[in-house]
N, C-alpha and C positions, 0 to 999 in steps of 0.2 A: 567154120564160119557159121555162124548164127542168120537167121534169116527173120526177116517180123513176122512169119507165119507160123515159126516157132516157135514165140513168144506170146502169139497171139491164142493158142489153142489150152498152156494151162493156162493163163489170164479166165478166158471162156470157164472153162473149168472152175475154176476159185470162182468166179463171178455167177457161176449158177446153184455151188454149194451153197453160197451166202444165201442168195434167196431163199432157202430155208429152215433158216433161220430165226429167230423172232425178231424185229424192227431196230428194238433197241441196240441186239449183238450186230445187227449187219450197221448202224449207226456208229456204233464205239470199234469196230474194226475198218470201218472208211476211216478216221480219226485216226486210228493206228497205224491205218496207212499211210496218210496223208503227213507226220511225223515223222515216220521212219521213211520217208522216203528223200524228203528235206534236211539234208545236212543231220542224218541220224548219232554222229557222233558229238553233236553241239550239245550244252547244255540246252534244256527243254525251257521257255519264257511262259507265262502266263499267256503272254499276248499271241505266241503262237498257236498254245494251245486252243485258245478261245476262236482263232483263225481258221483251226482246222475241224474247229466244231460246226463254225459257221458255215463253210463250205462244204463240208461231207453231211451235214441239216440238210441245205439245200440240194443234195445232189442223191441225199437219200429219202429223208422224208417228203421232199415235194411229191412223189407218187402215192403217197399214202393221204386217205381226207383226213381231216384237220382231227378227228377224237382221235387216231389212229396216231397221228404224228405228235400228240399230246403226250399220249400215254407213254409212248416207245421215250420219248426226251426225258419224259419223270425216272420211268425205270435206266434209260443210262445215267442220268447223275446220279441216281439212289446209287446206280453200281461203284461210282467214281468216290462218294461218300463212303463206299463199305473198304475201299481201298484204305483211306483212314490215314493216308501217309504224307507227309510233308515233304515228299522227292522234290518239288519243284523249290522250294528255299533251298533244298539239297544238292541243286546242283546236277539233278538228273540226266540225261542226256535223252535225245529222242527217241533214240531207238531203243532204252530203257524203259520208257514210259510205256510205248507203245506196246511191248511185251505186258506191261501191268495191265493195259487196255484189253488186249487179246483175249488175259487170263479174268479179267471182270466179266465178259463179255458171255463168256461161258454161264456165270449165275445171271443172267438176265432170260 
């Protein structure tokens, strides 16, 4: 039997690796998350995506001041743009993407 304080302790863990991180990778893996964690075997929509951008923006960058959350947003699309791929006309699924996020996530 699982208990939430099992769950809670690598959650903690993952959640303090990020922080050191650069802005942008801890940015594009809330996104990764937030993706795979929604229906990850669906195809991935635009409108999801841009959903889970909006929300892991705000729940990432709100802590950072505003050049800060400037900068981190330029360098993850720059990252999104080095991807270079047309997955989502393709039919990608979420938790395909998000693996491609993970792995952008890394050059930023």
């Amino acid at each position: 039997m699982t208990h939430r304080t099992d769950l809670a302790q690598p959650d903690e863990a993952l959640r303090r690796a990020r922080e050191d991180l650069p802005v942008a990778a801890q940015l594009l893996h809330a996104v990764a998350d937030l993706i795979s964690d929604h229906q990850p075997e669906q195809a991935l929509t635009t409108t999801a995506l841009g959903l889970a951008f909006a929300t892991a923006g705000a729940n990432v960058l709100a802590q950072y001041p505003g050049a800060v959350r400037d900068v981190a947003l330029l360098r993850a699309l720059a990252a999104l743009v080095a991807l270079n791929d047309d997955s989502l006309t393709q039919g990608v699924t979420g938790g395909e993407y998000a693996l491609r996020l993970r792995l952008a996530a890394k050059a930023v």
